[in-house]
C-alpha positions as CSV (number, residue, x, y, z in Angstrom):
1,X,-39.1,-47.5,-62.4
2,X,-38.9,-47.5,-58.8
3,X,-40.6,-44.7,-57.0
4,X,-43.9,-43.6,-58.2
5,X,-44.6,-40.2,-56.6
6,X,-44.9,-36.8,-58.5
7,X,-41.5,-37.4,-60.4
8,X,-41.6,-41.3,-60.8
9,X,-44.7,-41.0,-62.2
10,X,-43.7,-38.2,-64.7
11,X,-40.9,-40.7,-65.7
12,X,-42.8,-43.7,-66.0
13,X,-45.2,-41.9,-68.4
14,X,-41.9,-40.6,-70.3
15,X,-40.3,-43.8,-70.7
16,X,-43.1,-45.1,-72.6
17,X,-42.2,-42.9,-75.5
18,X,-38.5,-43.6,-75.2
19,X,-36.9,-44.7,-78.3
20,X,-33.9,-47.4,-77.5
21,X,-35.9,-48.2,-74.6
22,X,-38.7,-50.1,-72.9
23,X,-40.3,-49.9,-69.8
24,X,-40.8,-53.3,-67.8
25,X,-41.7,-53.1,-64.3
26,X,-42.3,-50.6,-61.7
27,X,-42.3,-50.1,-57.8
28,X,-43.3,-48.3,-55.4
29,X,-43.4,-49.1,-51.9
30,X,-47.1,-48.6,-51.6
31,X,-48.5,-51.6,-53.0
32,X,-51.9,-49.7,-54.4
33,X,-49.7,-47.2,-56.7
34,X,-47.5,-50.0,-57.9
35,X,-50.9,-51.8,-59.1
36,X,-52.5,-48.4,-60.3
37,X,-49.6,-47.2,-62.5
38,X,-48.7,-51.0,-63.5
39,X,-52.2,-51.2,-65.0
40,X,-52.3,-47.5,-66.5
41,X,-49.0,-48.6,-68.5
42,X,-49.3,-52.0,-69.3
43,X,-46.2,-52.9,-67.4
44,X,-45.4,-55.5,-64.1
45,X,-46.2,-54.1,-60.4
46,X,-43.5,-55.6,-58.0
47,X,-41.4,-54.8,-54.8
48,X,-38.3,-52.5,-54.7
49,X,-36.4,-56.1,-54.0
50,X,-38.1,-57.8,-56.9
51,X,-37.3,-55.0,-59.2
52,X,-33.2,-55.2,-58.3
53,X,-33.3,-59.0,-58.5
54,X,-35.0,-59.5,-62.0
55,X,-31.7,-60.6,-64.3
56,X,-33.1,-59.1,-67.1
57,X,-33.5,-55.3,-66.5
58,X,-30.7,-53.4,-67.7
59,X,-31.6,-50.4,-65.8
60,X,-33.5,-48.6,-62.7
61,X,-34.9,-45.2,-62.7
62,X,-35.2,-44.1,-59.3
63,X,-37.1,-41.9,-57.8
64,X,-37.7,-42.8,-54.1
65,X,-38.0,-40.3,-51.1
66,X,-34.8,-38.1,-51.0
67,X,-33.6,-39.7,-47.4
68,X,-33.9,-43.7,-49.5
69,X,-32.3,-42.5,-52.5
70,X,-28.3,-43.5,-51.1
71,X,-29.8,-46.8,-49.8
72,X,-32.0,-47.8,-52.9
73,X,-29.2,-46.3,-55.5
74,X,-26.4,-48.7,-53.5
75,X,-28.6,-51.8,-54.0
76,X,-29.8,-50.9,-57.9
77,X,-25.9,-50.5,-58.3
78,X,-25.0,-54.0,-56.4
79,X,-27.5,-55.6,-58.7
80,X,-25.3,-54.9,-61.9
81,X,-28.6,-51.8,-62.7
82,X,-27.3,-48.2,-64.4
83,X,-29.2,-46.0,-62.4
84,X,-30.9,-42.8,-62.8
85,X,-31.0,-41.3,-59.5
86,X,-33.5,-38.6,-59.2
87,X,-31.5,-35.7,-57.2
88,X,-30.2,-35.2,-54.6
89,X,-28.1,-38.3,-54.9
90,X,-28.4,-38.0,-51.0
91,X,-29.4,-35.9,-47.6
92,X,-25.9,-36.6,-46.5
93,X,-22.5,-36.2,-47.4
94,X,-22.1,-39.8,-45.9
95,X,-24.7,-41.3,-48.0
96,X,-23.8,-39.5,-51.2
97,X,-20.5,-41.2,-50.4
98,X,-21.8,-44.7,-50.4
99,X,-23.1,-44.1,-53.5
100,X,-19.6,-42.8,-55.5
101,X,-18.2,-45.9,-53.9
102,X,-20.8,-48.3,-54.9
103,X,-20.9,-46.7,-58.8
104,X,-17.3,-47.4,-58.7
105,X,-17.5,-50.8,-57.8
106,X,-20.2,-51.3,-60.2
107,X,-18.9,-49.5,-63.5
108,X,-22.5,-48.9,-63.9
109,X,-23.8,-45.6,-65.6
110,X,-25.0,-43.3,-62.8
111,X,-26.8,-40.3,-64.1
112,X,-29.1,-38.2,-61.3
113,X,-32.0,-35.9,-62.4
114,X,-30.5,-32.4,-62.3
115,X,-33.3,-31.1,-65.9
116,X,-32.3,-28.0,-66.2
117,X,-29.1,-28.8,-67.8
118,X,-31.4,-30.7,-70.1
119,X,-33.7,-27.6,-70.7
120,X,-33.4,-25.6,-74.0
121,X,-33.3,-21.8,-72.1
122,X,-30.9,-23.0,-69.5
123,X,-28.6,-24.7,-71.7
124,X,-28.5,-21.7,-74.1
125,X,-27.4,-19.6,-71.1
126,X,-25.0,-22.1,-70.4
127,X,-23.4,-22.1,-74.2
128,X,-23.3,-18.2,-73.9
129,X,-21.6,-18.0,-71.2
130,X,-19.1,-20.5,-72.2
131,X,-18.8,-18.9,-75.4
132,X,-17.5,-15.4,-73.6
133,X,-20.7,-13.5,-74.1
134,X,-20.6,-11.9,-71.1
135,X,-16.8,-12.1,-69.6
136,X,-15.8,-13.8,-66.9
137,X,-19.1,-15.1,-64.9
138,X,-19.2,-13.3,-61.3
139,X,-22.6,-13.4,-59.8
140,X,-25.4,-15.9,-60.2
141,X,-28.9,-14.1,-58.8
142,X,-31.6,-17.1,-58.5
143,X,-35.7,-17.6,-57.7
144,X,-37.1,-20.9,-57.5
145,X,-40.4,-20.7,-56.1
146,X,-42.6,-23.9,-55.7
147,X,-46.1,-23.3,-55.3
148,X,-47.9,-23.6,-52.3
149,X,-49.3,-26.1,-50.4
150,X,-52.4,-26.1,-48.2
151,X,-50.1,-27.6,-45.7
152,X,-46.4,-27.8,-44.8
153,X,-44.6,-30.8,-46.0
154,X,-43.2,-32.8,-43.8
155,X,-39.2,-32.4,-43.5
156,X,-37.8,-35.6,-43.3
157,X,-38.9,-37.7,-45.9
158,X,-37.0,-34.9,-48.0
159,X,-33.9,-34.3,-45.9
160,X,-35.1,-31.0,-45.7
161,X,-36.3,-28.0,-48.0
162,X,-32.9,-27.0,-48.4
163,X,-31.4,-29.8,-49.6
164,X,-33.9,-31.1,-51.3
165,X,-36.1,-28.6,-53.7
166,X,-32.8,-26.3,-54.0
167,X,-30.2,-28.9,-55.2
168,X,-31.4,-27.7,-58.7
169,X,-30.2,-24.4,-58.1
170,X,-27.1,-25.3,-56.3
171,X,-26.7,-27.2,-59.1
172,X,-27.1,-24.7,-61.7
173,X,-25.3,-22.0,-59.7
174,X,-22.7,-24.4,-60.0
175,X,-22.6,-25.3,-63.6
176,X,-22.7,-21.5,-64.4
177,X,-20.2,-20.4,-62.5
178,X,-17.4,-23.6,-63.3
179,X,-16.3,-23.3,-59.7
180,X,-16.3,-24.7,-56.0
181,X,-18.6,-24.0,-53.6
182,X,-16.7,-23.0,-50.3
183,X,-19.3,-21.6,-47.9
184,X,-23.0,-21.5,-47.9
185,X,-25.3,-18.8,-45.0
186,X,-28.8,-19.1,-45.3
187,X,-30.9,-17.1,-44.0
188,X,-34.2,-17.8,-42.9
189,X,-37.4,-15.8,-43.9
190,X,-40.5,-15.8,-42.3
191,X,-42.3,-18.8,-42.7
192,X,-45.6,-19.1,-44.1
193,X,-46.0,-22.5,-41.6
194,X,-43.8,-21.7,-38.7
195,X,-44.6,-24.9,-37.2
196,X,-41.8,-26.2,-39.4
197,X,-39.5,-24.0,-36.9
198,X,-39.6,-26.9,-34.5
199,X,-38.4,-29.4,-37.3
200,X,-35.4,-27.7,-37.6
201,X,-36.9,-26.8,-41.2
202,X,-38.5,-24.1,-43.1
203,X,-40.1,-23.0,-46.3
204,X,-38.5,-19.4,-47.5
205,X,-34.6,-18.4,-47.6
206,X,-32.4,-16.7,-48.8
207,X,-29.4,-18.6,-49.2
208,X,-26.0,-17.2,-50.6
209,X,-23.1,-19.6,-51.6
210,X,-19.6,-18.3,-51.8
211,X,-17.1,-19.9,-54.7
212,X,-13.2,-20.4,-54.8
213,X,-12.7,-18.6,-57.5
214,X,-14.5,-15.2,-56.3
215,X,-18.0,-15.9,-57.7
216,X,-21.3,-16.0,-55.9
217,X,-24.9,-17.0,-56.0
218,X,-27.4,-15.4,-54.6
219,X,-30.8,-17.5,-54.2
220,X,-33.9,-17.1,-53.3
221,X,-35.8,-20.1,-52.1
222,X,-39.7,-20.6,-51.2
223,X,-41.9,-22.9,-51.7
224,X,-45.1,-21.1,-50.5
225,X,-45.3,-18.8,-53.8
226,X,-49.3,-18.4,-54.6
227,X,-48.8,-17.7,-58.3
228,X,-47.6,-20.7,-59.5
229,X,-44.1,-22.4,-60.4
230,X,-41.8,-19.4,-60.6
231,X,-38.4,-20.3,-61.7
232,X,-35.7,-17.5,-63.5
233,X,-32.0,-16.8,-62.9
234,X,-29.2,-13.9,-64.1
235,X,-25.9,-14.6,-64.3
236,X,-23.3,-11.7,-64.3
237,X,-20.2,-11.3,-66.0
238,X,-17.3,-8.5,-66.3
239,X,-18.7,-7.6,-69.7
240,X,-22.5,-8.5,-69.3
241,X,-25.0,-10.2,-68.0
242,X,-27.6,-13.2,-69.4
243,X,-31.2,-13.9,-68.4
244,X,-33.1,-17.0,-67.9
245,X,-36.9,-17.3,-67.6
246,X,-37.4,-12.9,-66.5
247,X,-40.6,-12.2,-66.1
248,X,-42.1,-8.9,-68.4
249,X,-40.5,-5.8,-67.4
250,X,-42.6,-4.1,-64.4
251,X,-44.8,-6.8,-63.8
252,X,-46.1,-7.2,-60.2
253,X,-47.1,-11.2,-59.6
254,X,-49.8,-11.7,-57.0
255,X,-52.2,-14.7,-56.9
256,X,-54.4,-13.3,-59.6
257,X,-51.0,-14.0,-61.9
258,X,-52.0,-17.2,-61.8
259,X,-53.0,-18.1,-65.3
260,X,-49.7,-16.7,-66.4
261,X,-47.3,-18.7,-64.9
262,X,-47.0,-22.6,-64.8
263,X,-48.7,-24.2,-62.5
264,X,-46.3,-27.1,-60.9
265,X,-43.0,-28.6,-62.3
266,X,-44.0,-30.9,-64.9
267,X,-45.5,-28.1,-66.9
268,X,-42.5,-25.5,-66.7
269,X,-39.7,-28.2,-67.4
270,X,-41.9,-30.8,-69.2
271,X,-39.8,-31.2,-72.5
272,X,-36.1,-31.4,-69.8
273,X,-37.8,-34.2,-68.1
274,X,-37.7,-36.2,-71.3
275,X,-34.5,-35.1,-72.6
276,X,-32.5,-36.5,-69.8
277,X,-34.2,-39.4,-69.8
278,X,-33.1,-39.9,-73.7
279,X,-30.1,-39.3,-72.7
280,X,-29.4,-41.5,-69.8
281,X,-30.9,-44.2,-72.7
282,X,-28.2,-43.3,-74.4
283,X,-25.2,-43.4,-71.8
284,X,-26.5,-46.9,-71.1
285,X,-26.4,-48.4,-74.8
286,X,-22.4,-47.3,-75.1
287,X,-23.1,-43.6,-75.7
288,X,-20.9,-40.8,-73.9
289,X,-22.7,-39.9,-70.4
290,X,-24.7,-36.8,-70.1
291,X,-26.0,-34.2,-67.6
292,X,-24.8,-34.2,-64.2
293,X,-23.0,-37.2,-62.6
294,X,-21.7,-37.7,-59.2
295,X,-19.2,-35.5,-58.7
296,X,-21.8,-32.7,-59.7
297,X,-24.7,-34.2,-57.3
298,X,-21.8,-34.0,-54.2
299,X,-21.3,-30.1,-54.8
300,X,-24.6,-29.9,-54.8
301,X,-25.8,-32.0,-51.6
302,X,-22.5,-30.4,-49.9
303,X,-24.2,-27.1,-50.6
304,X,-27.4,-28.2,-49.4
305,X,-26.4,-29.8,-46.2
306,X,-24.4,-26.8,-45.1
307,X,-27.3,-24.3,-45.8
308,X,-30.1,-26.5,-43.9
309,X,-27.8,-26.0,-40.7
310,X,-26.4,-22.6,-41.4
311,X,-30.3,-21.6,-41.8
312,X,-31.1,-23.1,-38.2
313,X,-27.6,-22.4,-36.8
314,X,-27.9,-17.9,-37.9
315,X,-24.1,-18.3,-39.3
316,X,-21.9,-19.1,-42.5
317,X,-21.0,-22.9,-42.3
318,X,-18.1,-24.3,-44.7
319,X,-19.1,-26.6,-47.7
320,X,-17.5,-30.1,-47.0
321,X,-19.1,-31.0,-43.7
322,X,-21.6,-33.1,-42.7
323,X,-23.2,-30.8,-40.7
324,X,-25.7,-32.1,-38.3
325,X,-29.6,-31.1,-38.8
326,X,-32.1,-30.8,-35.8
327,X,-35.1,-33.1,-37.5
């Protein structure tokens, strides 16, 4: 495991109860969490560089800040390591580039952490709409709300809210739909910490992402939501439409909500989180690979990287370019 904040943490604690698998050594580049979560699990405390060098590791789970994870991923994969690469793969185009040209020089299993396609409500939307249940897929209509923080979060460790918390939706409005993104406006809300303004960044948009094939998501994006961890999504088809995760009909969520709704991530898509890491397990002892692999984590960086600048820039921006970001 290398990377022990909120998610490498989650997945250390998972990998303990992974069958096929055992958990060895963990990293982190704060020496005092390393030691903590070594002890906790029974398992070696080393350095990012130690972990990639020790022969007898078969593979990394990484989960390093978003902006390391091209770097950290390119060495894991030089090492002979399959990776899991918590998402996005990258905050650039560039970087997610590096890291389709180091998996193919490796041959390694590359894997990156996009749960929902591991979830049991998202992949029975999924099925449906493959199946023809409701027509040809037009219109995916999206909410991901994180809860809030007493404080904003700093941008740049995270390549920015927009690439970084809404990859999963990019992601899923992706896998829905079965098409490419073309061109991505977001459009920036009024921000519960404006002083994120100044760091080219923000924390509520509305982002909408236009496909080559005619579809189109429509997001909503926060991370300031005082109710708790508020994720749901309809998708739209000629002949019908499918729900995941609607709240009752006519409920009105404020704050005092609270108790209904999960709290943070880990209780909302607990059971995903260890599904994809069973599955990754799998991929690396000969299986057939599963969830979302490169060529789905560069749709959805593309997507990302074009809405962080189209949210500072006021205009559509084109999917495909590494558009530059004020932070």
């Amino acid at each position: 495991m290398a990377g022990l904040g909120g998610m490498g943490t989650v997945h250390a604690r998972n990998a303990l109860r992974l069958p096929g698998a055992e958990l060895v050594a963990v990293a982190s580049t704060r020496w005092e969490q390393a030691e903590a979560i070594a002890q906790e699990l029974d398992v070696r405390a080393c350095s990012y560089d130690d972990l990639f060098a020790t022969p007898n590791i078969d593979a990394i789970v990484l989960a390093a800040r978003s902006i390391d994870h091209a770097d950290r991923a390119c060495a894991a994969l030089a090492a002979g390591k399959h990776v899991f690469l918590e998402k996005p793969g990258a905050s650039t185009l560039a970087g997610q580039d590096t890291v389709r040209t180091a998996a193919a020089a490796a041959g390694r299993v590359v894997q990156v952490g996009y749960h929902r396609r591991f979830d049991s409500r998202w992949r029975d939307a999924k099925a449906r709409i493959e199946a023809g249940d409701i027509g040809r897929p037009l219109l995916v209509l999206g909410v991901a709300r994180d809860v809030r923080t007493p404080e904003p979060e700093d941008p740049r460790p995270t390549g920015g809210f927009l690439v970084d918390m809404a990859s999963h939706d990019y992601d899923a409005a992706c896998w829905f739909l079965g098409q490419e993104p073309i061109e991505v406006h977001a459009a920036r809300q009024a921000s519960v910490y404006p002083e994120l303004e100044s760091l080219g960044d923000l924390d509520n948009a509305a982002v909408t992402v236009r496909f080559d094939g005619g579809g189109i998501a429509a997001l909503h994006i926060s991370r300031t939501c005082p109710w708790g961890h508020d994720v749901r999504a309809e998708v739209v088809g000629d002949e019908g439409s499918i729900f995941v995760g609607e709240p009752a009909p006519g409920r009105i969520a404020t704050r005092t909500d609270a108790p209904g709704f999960p709290q943070d991530y880990r209780e909302l898509f607990g059971a995903a989180y260890v599904a994809e890491l069973e599955a990754f397990v799998a991929a690396v002892a000969g299986g057939a690979p599963a969830g979302a692999g490169l060529d789905d984590d560069r749709r959805a960086v593309a997507v990302g990287v074009a809405a962080r600048a189209s949210a500072v820039a006021g205009r559509p921006l084109a999917v495909g370019t590494d558009w530059s970001w004020p932070a």
